[in-house]
C-alpha positions, -999 to +999 in steps of 0.1 A: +689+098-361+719+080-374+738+088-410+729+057-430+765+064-450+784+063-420+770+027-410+779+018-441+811+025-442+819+015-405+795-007-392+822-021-369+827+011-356+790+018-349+779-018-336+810-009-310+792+024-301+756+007-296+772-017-277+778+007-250+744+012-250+736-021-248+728-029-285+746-059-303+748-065-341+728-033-351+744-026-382+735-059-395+700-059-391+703-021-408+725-024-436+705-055-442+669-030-449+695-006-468+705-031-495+672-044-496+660-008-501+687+002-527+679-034-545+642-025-550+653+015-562+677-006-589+651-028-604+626-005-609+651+013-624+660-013-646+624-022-650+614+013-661+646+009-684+632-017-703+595-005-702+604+028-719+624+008-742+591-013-751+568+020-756+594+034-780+589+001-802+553-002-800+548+028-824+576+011-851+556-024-849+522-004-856+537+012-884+549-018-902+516-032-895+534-058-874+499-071-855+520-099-835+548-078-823+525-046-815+507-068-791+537-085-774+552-051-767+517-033-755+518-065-729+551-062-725+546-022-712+521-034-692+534-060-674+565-035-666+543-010-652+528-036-629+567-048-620+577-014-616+548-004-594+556-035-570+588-025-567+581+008-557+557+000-532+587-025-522+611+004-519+588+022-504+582-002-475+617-011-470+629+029-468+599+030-440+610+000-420+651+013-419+635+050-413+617+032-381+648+013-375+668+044-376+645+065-353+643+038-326+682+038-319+701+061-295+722+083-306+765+076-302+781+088-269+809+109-266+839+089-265+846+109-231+813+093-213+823+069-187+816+033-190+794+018-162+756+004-159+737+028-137+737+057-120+760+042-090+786+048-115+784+084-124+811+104-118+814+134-102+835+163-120+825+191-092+817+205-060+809+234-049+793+244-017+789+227+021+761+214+034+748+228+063+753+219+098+718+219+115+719+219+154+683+198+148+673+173+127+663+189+090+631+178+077+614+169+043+600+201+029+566+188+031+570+183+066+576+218+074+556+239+097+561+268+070+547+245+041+516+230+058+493+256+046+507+262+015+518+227+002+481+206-003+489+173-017+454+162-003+431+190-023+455+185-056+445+143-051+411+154-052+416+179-082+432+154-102+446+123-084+479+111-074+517+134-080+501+168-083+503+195-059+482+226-052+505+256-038+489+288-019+500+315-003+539+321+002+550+289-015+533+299-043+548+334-042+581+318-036+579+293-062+571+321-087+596+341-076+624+312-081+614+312-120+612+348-125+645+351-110+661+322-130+649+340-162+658+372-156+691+357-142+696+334-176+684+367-200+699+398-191+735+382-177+735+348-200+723+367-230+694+341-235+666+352-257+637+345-238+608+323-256+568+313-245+555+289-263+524+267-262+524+233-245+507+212-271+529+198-301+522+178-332+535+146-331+564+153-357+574+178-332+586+154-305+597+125-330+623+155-337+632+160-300+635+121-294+602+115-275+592+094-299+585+069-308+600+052-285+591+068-249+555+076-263+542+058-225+562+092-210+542+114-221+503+122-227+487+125-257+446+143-259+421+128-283+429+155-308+463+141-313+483+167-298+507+158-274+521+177-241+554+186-239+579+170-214+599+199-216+601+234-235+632+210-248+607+202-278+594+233-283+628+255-283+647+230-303+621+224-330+619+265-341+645+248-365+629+219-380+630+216-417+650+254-419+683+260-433+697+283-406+723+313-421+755+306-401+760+342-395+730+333-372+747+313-346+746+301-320+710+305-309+704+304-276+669+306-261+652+306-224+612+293-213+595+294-186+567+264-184+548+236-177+559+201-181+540+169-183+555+134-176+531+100-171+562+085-151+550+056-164+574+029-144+581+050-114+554+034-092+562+037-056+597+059-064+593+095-053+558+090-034+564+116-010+560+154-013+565+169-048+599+158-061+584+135-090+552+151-102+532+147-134+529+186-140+556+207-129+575+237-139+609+243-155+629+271-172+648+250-200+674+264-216+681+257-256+715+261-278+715+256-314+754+261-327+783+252-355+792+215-346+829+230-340+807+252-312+791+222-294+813+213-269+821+246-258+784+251-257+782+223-234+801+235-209+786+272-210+758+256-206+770+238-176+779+270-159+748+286-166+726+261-146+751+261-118+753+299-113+717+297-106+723+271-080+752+294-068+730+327-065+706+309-040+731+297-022+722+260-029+752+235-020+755+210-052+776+189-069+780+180-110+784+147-126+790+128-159+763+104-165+781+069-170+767+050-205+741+029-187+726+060-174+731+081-203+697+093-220+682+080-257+694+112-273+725+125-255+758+122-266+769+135-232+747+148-202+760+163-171+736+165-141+735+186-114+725+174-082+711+200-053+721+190-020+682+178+005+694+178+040+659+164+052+670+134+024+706+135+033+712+133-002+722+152-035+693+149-058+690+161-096+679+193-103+691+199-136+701+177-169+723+197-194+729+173-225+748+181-259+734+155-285+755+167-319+733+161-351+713+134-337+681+160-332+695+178-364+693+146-386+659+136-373+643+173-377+661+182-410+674+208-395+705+225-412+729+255-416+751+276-443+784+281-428+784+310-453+769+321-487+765+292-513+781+270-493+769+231-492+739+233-457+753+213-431+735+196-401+734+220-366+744+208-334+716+212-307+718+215-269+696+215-235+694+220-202+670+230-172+679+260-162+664+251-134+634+229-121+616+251-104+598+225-080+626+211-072+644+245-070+620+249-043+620+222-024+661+227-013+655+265-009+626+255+017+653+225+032+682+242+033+670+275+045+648+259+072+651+268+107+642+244+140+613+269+147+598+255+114+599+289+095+625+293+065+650+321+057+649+330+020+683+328-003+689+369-005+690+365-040+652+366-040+641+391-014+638+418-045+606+396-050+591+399-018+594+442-010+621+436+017+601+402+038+636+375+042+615+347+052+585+323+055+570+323+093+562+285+111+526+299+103+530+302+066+531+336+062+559+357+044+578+382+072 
């Protein structure tokens, strides 16, 4: 959420930052609730002004016996209570409506963020890797003779419909094994703490994050009003709502391991195939909560933290700065990282690492003391995935694919499997 001061005292400067997000003439329509709101505070005010005034008279009138005054001034009270109740309720309303307003607008970019519409205009900031030269023509990791078994998107459709998938057998032991090792990885040489924490939220929860209430079609809510997170994003961030953090306490960084829920509501007919957009699927996100001086830094740290993953496995990938047009609701700056599919041709994203300053901060009242009886200041917040482990599993089975149909496992995760290096054509660990 946005500083209401700041608008006010540059809304030129902040219509030219919602204009890169596509936004014109914002600050009008919100200073425009603000003076409203401010108006209504200062005649109730001067309302309550005068109807203390009255009361203090009505006692003098009864004592001279003044029947005619007495009255006027008992009215008087009265009708001020009435005015001053309206205008309350006015405020009120008006604080409401620029609250909404507020909550509804992305946050400001980095000034760094590139300009463009879309994601054909990201640009790349890394490479690291080469793709493989196959002698044979790679395949789609559901098309695998190592996967047939253990990939079912036919008994998951029946289970529970459409984008699901129900693993068995070695792809399951190998999908496990990709987010033990990212853990373990991100804890005990990233110096993560690691975190489990439950997958339903209260709806405060995600308007803190950003879900809401804007992207509420995202995600799913049950009849008891709980809602399922998107990403541990909402969860890890939000062990800070309302708290005034002691800045002897930062940064916090934090690690989890879990299921994710997305509707993908206007994705129909994108990502069809196999189980690179699914409605539940697992991710190890990772969480920073810092000093604003910290932030950037953080960002970057971050960064490296995700690609080291990618680096361990052996995965070829590049980096990129999300241009403005692609840049999410919240972010002040994201970089992705893309894993290289050979059976796509095509680097696709496997993690999202995003710095969003005090924009979470502001909206979750979350706050610091950069040191004992100092003023509380708002924290900076961070995330990434750390990875997605589906799609962390889909390029280990593509890339390490062989024209038998069996795959040969990154070494990095052979600890996991007592000494067996690959998956067989038949679907069985060896």
């Amino acid at each position: 959420m946005h500083d209401i001061r700041m608008i006010r005292d540059n809304p030129a400067a902040f219509d030219a930052a919602m204009a890169r997000r596509g936004l014109s003439g914002v600050s009008g329509e919100v200073l425009g609730l603000d003076e409203a709101r401010r108006a209504a505070i200062t005649a109730a005010e001067g309302a309550q002004a005068e109807a203390n005034k009255a009361a203090k008279q009505v006692g003098a009138a009864k004592a001279k016996g003044d029947e005619a005054e007495f009255q006027r001034l008992r009215a008087l009270v009265a009708e001020k209570k009435g005015e001053i109740a309206a205008l309350n309720d006015e405020a009120k309303a008006k604080d409401r409506a620029l609250t909404d307003l507020l909550m509804e607008l992305p946050n400001i970019m980095a000034e760094d963020v590139p300009d463009g519409a879309d994601e054909a205009e990201n640009v790349e900031i890394k490479r690291w890797g080469t793709p493989r030269d196959f002698a044979f023509a790679p395949k789609e990791h559901y098309e695998l003779a190592a996967t047939r078994g253990g990939l079912n998107f036919e008994l998951a459709a029946k289970l529970s419909g459409a984008r699901f998938a129900v693993l068995t057998g070695a792809v399951a032991r190998v999908h496990r094994a990709l987010a033990q090792f990212m853990l373990d990885t991100h804890v005990t040489e990233n110096g993560l703490t690691e975190a489990i924490t439950p997958v339903l939220v209260r709806e405060e929860m995600m308007l803190g994050t950003g879900q809401l209430p804007k992207f509420g079609e995202d995600s799913y809510k049950t009849e008891e009003g709980w809602w399922l997170i998107p990403t541990a994003e909402v969860t890890l961030t939000n062990f800070v709502n309302g708290e005034v953090v002691d800045g002897s306490d930062l940064p916090m960084r934090y690690v989890a391991h879990t299921n994710c829920f997305r509707s993908e509501a206007g994705s129909a007919g994108k990502d069809t195939a196999g189980m690179l957009r699914q409605h539940q699927f697992e991710k190890v996100e990772m969480v920073s909560i810092t000093r604003p001086e910290d932030s950037e830094a953080e960002h970057a740290a971050m960064t490296a933290r995700a690609e080291g993953i990618l680096e361990r496995l052996g995965l070829p990938y590049r980096t990129v700065v999300l241009c403005a047009g692609d840049t999410g609701f919240g972010a002040r700056r994201t970089h992705d990282i893309e894993v290289w599919l050979p059976g796509q041709e095509c680097y696709r994203e496997i993690s999202s690492v995003s710095t969003t300053g005090a924009f979470q901060a502001r909206r979750m009242n979350a706050r610091f003391r950069p040191e004992p009886g100092a003023k509380p200041e708002y924290l900076h917040t961070l995330n990434g995935s750390g990875v997605a482990v589906g799609r962390c599993l889909i390029a280990v089975l593509e890339n390490g694919q062989e024209e038998d149909g069996s795959v040969t496992l990154p070494d990095a995760l052979h600890p996991w499997f007592g000494g067996k290096t690959r998956i067989t054509a038949e679907g069985v660990l060896a």
